[in-house]
C-alpha positions in Angstrom: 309.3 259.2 288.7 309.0 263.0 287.8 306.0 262.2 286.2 304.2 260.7 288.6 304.9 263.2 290.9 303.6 266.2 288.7 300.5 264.1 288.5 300.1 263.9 292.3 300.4 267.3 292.8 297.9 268.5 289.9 295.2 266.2 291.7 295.9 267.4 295.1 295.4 271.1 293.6 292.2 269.6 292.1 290.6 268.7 295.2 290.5 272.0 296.9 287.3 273.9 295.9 286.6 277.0 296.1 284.2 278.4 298.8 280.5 278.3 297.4 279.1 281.5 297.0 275.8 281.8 299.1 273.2 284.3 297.9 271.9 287.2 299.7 269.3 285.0 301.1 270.7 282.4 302.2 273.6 284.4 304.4 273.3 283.5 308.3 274.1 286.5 310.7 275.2 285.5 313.8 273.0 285.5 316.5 274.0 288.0 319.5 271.6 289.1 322.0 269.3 292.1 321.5 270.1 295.9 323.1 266.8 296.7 325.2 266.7 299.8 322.8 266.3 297.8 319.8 263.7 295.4 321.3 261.4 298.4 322.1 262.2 300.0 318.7 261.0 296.8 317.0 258.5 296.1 319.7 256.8 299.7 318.2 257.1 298.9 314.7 255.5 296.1 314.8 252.6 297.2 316.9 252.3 300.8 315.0 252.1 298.3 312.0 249.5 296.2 313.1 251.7 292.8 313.0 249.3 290.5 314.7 246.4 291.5 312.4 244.1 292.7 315.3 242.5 295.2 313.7 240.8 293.5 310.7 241.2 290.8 307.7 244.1 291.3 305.8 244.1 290.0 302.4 247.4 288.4 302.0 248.5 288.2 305.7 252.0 286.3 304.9 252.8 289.1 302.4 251.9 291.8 304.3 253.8 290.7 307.5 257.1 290.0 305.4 256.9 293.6 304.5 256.4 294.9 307.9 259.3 292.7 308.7 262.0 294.0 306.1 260.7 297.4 307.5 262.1 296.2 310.7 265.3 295.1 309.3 265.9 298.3 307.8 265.3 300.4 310.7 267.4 298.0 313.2 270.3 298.4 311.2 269.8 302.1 309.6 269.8 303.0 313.5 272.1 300.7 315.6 274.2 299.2 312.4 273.1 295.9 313.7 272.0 293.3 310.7 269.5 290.8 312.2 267.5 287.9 309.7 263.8 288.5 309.7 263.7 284.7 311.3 265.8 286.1 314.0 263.6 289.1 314.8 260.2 286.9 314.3 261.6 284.2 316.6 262.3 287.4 319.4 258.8 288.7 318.9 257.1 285.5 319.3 259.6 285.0 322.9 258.1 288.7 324.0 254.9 287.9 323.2 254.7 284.7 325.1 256.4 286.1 328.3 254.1 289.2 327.9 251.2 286.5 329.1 253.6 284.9 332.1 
């Protein structure tokens, strides 16, 4: 009877995993809404840095933007400590960008 019961509990301790380690990448932050201070601070970066391409042909446009976008990142965070996903800022520019036509 011991025996069996040793068993159980060495499978039970089996079955727990250990929380998978996510990279860098992959982490979610957590979506909270946007100071009016930071929107105009990444509204300015984004238009000082040409993010649209309006003012010419861009080689590699994809590459370029994704740079302009970690810039972004950096500054948000380096000045308001918020951490925001470039996904999460590119998603709020598009919004402003749309309601700037309405």
């Amino acid at each position: 009877m011991v025996d069996k019961e040793q068993v159980h509990a060495d499978s039970s301790s089996n079955n727990e995993r250990p929380e998978p380690r996510t990279s860098r990448s992959q982490r979610r932050f957590k979506a909270s809404n946007m100071s009016f201070i930071e929107m105009v601070e990444m509204v300015e970066i984004l238009k000082r840095a040409d993010y649209d391409g309006k003012h010419g042909p861009y080689p590699n446009p994809n590459v370029r933007k994704t740079k302009i976008m970690t810039k972004v990142v950096k500054s948000l965070h380096r000045n308001f400590g918020v951490q925001r996903s470039k996904d999460q800022l590119k998603k709020r520019w598009s919004d402003l960008k749309l309601k700037e036509h309405d």
